[in-house]
N, C-alpha and C positions, 0 to 999 in steps of 0.2 A: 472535084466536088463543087456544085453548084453552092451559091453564096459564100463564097470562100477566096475573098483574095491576099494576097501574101504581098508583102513588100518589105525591100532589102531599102535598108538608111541611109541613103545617101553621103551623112557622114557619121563616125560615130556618134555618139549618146554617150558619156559618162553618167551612171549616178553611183548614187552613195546609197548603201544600205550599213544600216549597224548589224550585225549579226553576233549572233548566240553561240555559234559553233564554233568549235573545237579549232578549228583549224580555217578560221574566213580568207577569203582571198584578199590581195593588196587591193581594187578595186575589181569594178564589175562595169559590162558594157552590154547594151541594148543593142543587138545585132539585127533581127528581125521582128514585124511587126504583122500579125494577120489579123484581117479583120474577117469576122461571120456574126451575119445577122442581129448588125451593132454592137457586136462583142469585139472584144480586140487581146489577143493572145499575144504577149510580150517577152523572146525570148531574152533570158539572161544569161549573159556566162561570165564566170567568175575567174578573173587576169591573178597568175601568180607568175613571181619571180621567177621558180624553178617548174618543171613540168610536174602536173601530176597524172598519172596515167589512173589511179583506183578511179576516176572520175568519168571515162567514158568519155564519148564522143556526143556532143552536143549542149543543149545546155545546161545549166548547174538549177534553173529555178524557170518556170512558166507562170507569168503574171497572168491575171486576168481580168479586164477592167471592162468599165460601161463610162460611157460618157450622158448624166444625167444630169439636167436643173444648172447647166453651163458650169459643171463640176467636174472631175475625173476620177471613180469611184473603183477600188478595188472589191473586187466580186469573189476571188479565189486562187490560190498558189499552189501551181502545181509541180511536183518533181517528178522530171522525168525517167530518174537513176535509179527509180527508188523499188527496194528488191520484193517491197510486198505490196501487195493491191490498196490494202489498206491506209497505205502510210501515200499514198502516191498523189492526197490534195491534201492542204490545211483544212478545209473544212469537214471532210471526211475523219483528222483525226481527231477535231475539237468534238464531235460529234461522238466518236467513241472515247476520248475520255471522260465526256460528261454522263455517261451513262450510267 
């Protein structure tokens, strides 16, 4: 794919995320980072003690940011796991539940 490059992290990334769910992992790690067309697609996957297999292979959460005005602006969060079309960005579902 033209304008589309991928880059593996050199070393890890820890961050922290607080999360809502049921079940959050012990932490989370920033594995890969693509960037298109000044966009930058940040994969995350989410470290736990014990394996979880309901979780699939890849990652747990797709950031999506813009670096604008010498800031780092989150744009959209995508899952990739996710079993309906609908539910598969946060803004697609802020948008159907404000309807």
């Amino acid at each position: 794919m033209s304008g589309r490059r991928k880059r593996s992290l050199t070393k890890p990334y820890w961050i922290l995320i607080r999360s809502s769910t049921r079940n959050p992992a012990e932490h989370y790690l920033v594995r890969e980072v693509t960037e298109r067309n000044g966009q930058f697609l940040v994969e995350i996957y989410g470290i736990w003690n014990a394996p979880r297999t309901e979780l699939g292979e890849g990652p747990q959460v797709v950031a999506e940011l813009t670096h604008m005005q010498d800031r780092w602006m989150f744009i959209n969060f995508h899952y990739p796991n996710s079993v309906y079309p609908a539910s598969e960005n946060l803004v697609s579902m802020l948008k159907f539940a404000l309807r």
